[in-house]
C-alpha positions as a Markdown table, in Angstrom:
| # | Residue | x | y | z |
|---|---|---|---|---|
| 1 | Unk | 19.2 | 0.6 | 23.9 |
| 2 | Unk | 19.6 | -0.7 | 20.3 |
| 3 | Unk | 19.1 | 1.1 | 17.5 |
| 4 | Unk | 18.6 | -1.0 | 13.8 |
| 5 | Unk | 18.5 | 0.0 | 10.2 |
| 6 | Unk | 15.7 | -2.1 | 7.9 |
| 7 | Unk | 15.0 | -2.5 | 4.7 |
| 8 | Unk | 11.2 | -3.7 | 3.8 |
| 9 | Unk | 9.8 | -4.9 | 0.7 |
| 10 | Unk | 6.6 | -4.2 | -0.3 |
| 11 | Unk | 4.5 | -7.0 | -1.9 |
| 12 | Unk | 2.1 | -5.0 | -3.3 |
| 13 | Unk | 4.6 | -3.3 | -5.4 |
| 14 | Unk | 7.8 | -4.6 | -5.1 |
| 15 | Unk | 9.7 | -1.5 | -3.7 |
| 16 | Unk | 11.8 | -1.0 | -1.0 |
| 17 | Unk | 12.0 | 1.1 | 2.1 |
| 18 | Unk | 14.8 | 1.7 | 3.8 |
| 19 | Unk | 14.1 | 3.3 | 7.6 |
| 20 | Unk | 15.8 | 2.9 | 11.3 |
| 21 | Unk | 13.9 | 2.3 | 14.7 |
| 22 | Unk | 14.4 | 1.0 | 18.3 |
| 23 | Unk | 12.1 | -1.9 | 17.8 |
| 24 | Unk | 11.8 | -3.5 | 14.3 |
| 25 | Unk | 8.8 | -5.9 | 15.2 |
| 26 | Unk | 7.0 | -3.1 | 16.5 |
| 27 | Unk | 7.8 | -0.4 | 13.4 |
| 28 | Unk | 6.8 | -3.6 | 10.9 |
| 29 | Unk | 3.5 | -3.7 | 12.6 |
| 30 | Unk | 3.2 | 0.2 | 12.3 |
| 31 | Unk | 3.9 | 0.3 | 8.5 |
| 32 | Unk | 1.7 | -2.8 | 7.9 |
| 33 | Unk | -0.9 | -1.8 | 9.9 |
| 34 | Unk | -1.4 | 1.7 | 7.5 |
| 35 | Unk | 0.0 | 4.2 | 10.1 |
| 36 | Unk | 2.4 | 5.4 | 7.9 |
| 37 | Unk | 1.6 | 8.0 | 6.0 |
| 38 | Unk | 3.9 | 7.4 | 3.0 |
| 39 | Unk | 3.6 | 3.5 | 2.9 |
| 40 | Unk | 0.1 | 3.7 | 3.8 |
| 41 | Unk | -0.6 | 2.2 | -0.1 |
| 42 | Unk | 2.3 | -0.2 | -0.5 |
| 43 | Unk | 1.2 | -3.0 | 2.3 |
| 44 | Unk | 1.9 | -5.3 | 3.1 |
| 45 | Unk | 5.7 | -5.2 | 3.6 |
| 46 | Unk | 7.9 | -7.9 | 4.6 |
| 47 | Unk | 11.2 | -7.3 | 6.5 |
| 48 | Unk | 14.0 | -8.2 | 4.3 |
| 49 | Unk | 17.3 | -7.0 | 6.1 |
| 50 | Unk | 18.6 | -5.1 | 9.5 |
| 51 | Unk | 21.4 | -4.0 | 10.7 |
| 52 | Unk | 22.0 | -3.2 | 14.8 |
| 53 | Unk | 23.7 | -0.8 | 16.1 |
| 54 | Unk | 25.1 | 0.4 | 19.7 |
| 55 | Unk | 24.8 | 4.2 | 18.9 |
| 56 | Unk | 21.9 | 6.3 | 17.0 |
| 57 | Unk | 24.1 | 8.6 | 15.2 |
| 58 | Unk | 26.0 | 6.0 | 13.4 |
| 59 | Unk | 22.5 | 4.0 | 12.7 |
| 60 | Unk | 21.4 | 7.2 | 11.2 |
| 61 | Unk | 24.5 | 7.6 | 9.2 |
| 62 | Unk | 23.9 | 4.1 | 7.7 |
| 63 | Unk | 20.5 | 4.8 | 6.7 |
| 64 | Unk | 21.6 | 7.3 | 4.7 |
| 65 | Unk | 23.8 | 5.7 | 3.1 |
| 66 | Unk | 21.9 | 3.0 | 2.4 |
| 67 | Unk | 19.4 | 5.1 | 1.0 |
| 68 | Unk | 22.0 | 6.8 | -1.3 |
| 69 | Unk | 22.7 | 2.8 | -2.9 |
| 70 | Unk | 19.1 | 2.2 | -3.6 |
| 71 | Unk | 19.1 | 1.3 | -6.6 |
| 72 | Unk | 22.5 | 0.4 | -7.8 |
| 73 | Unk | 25.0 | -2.4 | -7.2 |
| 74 | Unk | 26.0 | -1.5 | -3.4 |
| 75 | Unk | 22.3 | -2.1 | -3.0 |
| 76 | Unk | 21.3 | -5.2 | -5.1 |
| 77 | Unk | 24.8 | -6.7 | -3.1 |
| 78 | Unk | 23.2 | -5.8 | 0.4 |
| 79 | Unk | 20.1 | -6.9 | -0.4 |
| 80 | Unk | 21.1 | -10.2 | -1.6 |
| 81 | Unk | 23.6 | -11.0 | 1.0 |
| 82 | Unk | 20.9 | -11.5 | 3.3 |
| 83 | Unk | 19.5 | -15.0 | 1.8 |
| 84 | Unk | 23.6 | -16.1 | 2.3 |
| 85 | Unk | 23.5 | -15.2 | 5.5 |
């Protein structure tokens, strides 16, 4: 099994969120679909980035820190290397 980091964007207002899940289609579909408590009012999002990963511990690791860039440069750099890509 695979495990991903993902970044969304949220149209509505243009913020980020940064979670990790087995199955990125499917957790898309969940936030956009208002299951989500805490994005609930930020759909729709669209997936931005992912990363995939053999082992869950070291996906988890780079959520986190991730989620300790948002915001700064190591961020806007990740973010942006994507449309390179």
């Amino acid at each position: 099994m695979f495990y991903y980091v993902y970044i969304l964007l949220s149209k509505k207002d243009g913020k980020h969120y940064i979670g990790s899940t087995t199955n990125v289609e499917k957790r898309l579909l969940y936030h956009n679909t208002g299951k989500q408590k805490s994005t609930k009012y930020r759909i729709p999002f669209e997936l931005i980035y992912h990363e995939k990963y053999d082992d869950k511990k070291i996906a988890l690791q780079r959520e986190k820190q991730i989620k300790s860039y948002k915001g700064g440069e190591s961020f806007k750099k990740l973010i942006t290397e994507r449309s390179s890509r």
